[in-house]
N, C-alpha and C positions, 0 to 999 in steps of 0.2 A: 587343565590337567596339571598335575603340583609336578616342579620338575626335583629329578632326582641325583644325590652328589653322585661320587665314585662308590662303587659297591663295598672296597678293600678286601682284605682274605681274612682267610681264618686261621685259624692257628695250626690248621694241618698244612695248609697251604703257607705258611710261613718256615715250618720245618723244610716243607720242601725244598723251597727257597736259598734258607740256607744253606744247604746240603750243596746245589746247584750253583751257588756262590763259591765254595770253599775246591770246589774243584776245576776252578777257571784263573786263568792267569791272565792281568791286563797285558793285550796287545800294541802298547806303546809306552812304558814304564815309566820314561825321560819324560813325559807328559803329568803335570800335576792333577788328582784325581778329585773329580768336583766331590763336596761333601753328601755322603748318603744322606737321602730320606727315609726315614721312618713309610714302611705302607700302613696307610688306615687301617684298623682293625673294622673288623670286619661288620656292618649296623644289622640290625633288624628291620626289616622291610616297615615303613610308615603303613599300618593296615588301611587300604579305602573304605571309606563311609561307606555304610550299610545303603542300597539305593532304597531310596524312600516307595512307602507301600499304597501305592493307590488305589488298590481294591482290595475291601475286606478279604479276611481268610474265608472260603468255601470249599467242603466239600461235592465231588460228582453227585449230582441227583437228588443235593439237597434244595431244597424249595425256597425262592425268597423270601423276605419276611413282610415286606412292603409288596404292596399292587405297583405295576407299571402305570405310569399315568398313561393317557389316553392318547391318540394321535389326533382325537378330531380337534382341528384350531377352532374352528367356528364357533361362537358361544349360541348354546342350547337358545332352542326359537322361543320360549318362554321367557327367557331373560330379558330378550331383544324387543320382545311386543310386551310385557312388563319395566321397561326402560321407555318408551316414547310417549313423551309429554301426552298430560291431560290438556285436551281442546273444549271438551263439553265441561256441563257445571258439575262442579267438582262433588255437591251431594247425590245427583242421579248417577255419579260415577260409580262412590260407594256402593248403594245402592242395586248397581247393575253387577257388582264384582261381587257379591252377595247372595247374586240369584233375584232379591226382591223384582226385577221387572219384568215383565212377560213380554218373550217377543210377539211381533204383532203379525210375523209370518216368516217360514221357514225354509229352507233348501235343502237336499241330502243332494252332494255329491259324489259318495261311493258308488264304486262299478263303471265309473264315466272313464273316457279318456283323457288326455289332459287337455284336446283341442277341443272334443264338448262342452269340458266342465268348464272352461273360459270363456267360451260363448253361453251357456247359460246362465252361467253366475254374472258375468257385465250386464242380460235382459234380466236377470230378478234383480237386483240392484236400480238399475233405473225404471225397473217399472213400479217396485215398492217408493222407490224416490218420487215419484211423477203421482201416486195415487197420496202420497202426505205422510207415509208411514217413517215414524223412527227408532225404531228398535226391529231390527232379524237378524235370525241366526242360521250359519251358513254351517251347515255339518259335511265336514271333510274327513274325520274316521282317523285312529293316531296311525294306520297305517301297520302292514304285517311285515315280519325280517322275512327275508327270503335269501337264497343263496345266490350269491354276487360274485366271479373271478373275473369280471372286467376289466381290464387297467384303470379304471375311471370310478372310483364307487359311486354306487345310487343311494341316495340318503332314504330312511325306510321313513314312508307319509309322503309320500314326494306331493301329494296335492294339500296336504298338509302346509309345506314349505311354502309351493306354490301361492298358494289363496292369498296369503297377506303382500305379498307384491303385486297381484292382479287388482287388489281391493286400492293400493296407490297407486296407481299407473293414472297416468292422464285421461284416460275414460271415464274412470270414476271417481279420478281426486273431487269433482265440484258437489258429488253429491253424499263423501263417505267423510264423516268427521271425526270417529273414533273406532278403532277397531281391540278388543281383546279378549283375550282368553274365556271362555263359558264357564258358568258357575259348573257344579258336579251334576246337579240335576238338570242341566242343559245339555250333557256331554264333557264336560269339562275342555283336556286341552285335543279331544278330536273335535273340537267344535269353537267357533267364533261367532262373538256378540257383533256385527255392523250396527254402526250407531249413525244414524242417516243425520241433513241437515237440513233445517228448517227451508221446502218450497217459497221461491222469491218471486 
């Protein structure tokens, strides 16, 4: 905070003054009388900086102009199963992310619970594994929004989410070698390509 001198008077306040002077008699005469000062005339206040404007001017009710960005942290499941290293060869990758491969057998898990659909989906996985098969596709559905006031949200596809951490889990890390997203005519992203690995 700027500090600030003597205020001094104004020129009304100096008449007064004087006035006030001329009619007072020093009470010890015999006494030499210190030299008058001059009172400061009187300054103009130093105006304070404007405080600075952090949020644009808006009126009530008017609408922003930008979208809120989103709250969800998590990066979208397509980015995350489109980010994990190719393990198979890299032309039947293409290939498969194209549609060119037909699966060689298939699952629907819509309508299951989530403790069904992990017990069936671990037996169709090693029993496709066990018969030689390398290419199925696991249809999980993108899943419908519903009305959620939980304190906890439920992310909408929850089997969706699901499938791709059940397909790595230790049960079937030996036999699942590549997992991602379905061509369009496969189901796209309500649907996953399992990419099994050659019987040893």
């Amino acid at each position: 905070m700027t500090k600030r001198g003597p205020r001094g008077l104004s020129p009304e306040e100096h008449a007064l003054w004087n006035k006030v002077k001329a009619r007072t008699s020093a009470m010890h005469p015999e006494r030499p009388q210190p030299l008058a000062r001059p009172f400061p005339t009187l300054r103009k206040p130093t105006p304070e900086p404007a405080p600075r404007q952090v949020f644009e001017p808006f009126r009530i009710g008017e609408r922003r102009g930008d979208a809120a960005p989103p709250h969800n942290l998590a990066a979208p499941l397509s980015h995350s199963i489109a980010a994990q290293p190719v393990q198979m060869d890299k032309k039947s990758f293409g290939k498969l992310q194209r549609g060119k491969l037909k699966p060689e057998a298939r699952i629907d898990l819509h309508g299951m619970t989530m403790e069904r659909a992990h017990g069936v989906l671990n037996r169709f996985i090693l029993d496709a594994h066990a018969q030689g098969k390398r290419l199925v596709l696991v249809i999980t559905g993108k899943g419908k929004d519903k009305y959620d006031d939980g304190p906890i949200p439920v992310r909408r596809g929850v089997l969706k989410h699901q499938v791709p951490n059940w397909l790595n889990a230790p049960a079937l890390r030996n036999a699942v070698l590549q997992i991602t997203e379905a061509h369009l005519k496969h189901g796209g992203s309500g649907a996953y390509y399992v990419y099994l690995r050659r019987r040893r």
